[in-house]
Legacy VTK file of the C-alpha trace (Angstrom):
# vtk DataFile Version 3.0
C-alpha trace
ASCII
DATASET POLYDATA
POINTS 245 float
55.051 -7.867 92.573
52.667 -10.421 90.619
53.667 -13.969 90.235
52.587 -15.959 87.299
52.180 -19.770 86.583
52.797 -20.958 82.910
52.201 -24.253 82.371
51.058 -26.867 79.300
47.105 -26.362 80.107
46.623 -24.667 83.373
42.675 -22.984 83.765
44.436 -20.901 86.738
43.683 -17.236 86.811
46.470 -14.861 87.038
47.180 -11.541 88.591
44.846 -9.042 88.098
47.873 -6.356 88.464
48.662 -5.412 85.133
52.582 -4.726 83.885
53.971 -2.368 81.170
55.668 -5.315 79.294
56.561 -3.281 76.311
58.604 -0.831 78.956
62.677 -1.152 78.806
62.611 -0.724 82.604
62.622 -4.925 82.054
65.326 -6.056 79.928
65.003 -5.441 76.050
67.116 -6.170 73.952
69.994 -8.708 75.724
72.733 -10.724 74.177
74.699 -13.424 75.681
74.262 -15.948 78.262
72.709 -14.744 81.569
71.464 -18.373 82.766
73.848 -20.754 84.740
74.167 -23.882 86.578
75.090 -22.366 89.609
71.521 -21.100 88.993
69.679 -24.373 89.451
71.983 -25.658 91.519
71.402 -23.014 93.742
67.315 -23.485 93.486
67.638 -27.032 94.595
69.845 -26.314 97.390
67.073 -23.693 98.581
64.208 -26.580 98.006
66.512 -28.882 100.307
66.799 -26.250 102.814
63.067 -25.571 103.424
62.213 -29.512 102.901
64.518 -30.281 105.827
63.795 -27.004 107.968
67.550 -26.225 106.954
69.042 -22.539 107.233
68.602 -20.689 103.829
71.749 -21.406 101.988
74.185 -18.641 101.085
73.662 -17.696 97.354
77.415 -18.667 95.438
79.319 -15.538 94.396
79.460 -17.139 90.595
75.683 -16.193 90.460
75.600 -12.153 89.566
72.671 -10.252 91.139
71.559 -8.131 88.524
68.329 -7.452 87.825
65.901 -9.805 85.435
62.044 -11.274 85.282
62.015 -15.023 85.576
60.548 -18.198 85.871
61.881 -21.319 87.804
60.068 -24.387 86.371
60.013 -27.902 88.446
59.311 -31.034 86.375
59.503 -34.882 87.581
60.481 -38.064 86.071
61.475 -39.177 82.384
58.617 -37.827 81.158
59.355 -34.406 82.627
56.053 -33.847 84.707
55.220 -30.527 85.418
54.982 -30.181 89.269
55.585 -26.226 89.812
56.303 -23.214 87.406
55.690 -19.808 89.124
57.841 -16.759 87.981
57.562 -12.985 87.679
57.671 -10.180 85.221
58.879 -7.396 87.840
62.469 -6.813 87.118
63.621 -8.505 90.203
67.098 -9.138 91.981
68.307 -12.328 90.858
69.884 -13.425 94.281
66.004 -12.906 95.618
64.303 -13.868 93.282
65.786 -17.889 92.745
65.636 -17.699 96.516
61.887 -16.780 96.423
60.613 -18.572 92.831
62.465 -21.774 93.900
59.703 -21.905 96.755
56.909 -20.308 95.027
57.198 -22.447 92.391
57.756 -26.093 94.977
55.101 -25.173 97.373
52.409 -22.685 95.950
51.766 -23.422 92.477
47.746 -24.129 92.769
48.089 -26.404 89.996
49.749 -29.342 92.166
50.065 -30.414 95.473
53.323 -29.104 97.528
56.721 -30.762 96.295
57.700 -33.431 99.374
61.381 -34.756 99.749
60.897 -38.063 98.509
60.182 -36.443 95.192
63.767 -34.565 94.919
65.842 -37.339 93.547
63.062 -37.759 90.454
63.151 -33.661 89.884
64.221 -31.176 87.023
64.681 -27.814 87.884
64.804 -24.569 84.937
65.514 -21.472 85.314
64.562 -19.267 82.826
65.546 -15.798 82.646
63.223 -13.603 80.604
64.501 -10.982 78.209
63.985 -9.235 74.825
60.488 -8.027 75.161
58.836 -6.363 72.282
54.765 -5.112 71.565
53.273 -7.375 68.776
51.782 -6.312 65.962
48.769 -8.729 66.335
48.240 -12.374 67.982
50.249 -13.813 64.942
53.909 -12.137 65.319
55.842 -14.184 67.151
57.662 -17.173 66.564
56.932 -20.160 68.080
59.451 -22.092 69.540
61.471 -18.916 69.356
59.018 -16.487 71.207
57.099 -16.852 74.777
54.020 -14.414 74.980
51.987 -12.832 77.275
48.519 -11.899 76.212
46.227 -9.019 78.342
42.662 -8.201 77.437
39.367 -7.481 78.599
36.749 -9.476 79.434
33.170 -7.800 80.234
34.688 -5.266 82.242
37.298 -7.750 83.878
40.891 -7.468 83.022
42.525 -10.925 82.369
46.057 -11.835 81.573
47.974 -14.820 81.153
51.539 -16.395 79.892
53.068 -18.797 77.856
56.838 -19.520 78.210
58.991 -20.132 74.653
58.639 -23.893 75.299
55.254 -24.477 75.820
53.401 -24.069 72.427
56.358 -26.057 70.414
55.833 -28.969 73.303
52.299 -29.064 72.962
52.573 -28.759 68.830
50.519 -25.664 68.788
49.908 -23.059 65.794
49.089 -19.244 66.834
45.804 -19.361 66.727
45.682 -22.905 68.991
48.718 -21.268 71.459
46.556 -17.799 71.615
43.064 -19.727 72.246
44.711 -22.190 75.113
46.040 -18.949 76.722
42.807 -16.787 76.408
41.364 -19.989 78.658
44.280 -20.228 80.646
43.499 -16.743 81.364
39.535 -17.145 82.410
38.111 -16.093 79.535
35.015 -18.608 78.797
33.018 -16.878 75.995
32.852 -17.945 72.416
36.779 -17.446 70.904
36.389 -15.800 67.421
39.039 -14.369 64.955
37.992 -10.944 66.147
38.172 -11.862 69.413
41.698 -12.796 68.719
42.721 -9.585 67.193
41.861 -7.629 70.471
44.276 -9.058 72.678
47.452 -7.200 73.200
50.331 -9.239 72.907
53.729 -9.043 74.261
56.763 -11.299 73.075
59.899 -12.385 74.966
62.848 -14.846 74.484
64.299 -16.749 77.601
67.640 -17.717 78.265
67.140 -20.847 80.603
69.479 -23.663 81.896
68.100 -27.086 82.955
69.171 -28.926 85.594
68.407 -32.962 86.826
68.822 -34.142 90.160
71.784 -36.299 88.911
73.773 -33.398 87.617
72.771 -31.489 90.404
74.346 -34.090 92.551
77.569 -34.260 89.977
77.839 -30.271 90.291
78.106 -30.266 94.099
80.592 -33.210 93.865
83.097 -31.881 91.346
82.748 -28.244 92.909
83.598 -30.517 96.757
80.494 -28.988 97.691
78.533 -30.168 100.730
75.015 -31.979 99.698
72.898 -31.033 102.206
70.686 -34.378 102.004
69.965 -36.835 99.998
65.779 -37.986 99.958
66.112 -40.377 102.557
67.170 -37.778 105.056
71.512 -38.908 105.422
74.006 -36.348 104.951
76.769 -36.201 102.798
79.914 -34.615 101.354
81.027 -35.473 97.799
84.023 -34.831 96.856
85.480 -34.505 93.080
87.348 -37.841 91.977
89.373 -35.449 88.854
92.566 -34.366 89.783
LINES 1 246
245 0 1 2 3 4 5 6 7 8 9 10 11 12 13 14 15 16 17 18 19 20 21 22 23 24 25 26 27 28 29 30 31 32 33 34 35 36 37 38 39 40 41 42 43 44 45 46 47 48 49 50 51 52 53 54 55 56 57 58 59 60 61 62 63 64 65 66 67 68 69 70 71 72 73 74 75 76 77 78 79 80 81 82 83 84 85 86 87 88 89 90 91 92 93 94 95 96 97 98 99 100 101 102 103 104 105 106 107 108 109 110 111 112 113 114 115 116 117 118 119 120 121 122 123 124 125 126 127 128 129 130 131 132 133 134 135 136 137 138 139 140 141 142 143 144 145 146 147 148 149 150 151 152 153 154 155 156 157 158 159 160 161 162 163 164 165 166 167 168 169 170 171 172 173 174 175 176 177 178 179 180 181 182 183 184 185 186 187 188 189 190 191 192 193 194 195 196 197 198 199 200 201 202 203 204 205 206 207 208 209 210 211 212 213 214 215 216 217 218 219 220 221 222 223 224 225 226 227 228 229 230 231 232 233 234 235 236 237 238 239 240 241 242 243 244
């Protein structure tokens, strides 16, 4: 199973272990939400746990564990700092993989240094579940804002792929030909970038149903469900406790 970063302007090589994307053995063609806040709830309970050497939490029966690639995404502050996005394209068990992208994603993105617990309180956490995946006709046919991609092509003998969730190139304020160049270097590739370069690259599209969660609402979700907090960032323990009737 490869794990891939996808960030605003990461030079970070990705796997060299290449994956079928067009294949329906990874959801096609999905309807509906799939994403939930007990989703991201869940992935900041599991950050707590290993920030405070706490026993893995259980995963909450409200989240289903069928199978689906994603991408948990960790961003700090106002301005929504990037500080860890790590996900997968293997068609993966969703009650293992939050579990195991909520780490991933905290502690091993090369990008930035490790997430530490004073950080938590400033956090954003997104979970993005991929579906919908179609072959593209060329570098141009997808939509963007609409569309993520992943790109795979060769590069003097060296295979080099790379990804781009749906958010990135309307953030950034990128056109296809600026998304697909910023990927091709996001992917390695250092040679000269021409328009027939571009038209060599296979491209795969894909929606994402994802669900955003702050550290505030976090903390509102495990009051009004009278869930235990397991800690707040300076290290005291806590129970909230709904004030609705």
């Amino acid at each position: 199973m490869s794990s891939l970063s996808s960030g605003h302007s990461s030079t970070s090589s990705m796997s060299s272990t290449s994956t079928d994307l067009s294949s329906c053995n990874i959801p096609c063609h999905i309807s509906g939400r799939i994403a939930s806040l007990h989703m991201t709830a869940y992935c900041f309970d599991v950050l707590y746990a290993a920030l405070r050497n706490h026993q893995t939490p259980k995963i909450p029966p409200t989240i289903p564990n069928d199978k689906y690639p994603l991408f948990v995404t960790w961003k700090k502050g106002y301005d929504r700092r990037l500080r860890g996005c790590i996900g997968t394209f293997t068609n993966l068990v969703l009650h293992k993989g939050l579990h195991e992208y909520a780490i991933i994603s905290a502690f091993k993105d090369s990008r930035f240094d490790p997430i530490t617990l004073h950080e938590v309180d400033q956090l954003h956490c997104t979970v993005s579940i991929l579906i919908n995946f179609e072959k593209a006709r060329d570098y141009r046919d997808w939509v963007v804002g609409i569309h993520g991609i992943r790109i795979e092509f060769q590069d003097n003998h060296h295979y080099r792929d790379a990804v781009y969730l749906p958010e990135v190139a309307s953030e950034q304020g990128w056109d296809h030909t600026e998304t697909i160049d910023n990927l091709m270097r996001k992917g390695g590739y250092r040679g000269h970038i021409s328009e027939e370069t571009r038209m060599k690259v296979n491209v795969v599209r894909f929606q994402s149903d994802k669900v955003l969660m702050s550290y505030q609402e976090y903390v509102d979700y495990k009051s009004n469900y009278g869930e235990p907090l397991l800690t707040d960032p300076g290290g005291r323990r806590g129970l909230f406790h709904s004030c609705r009737p």
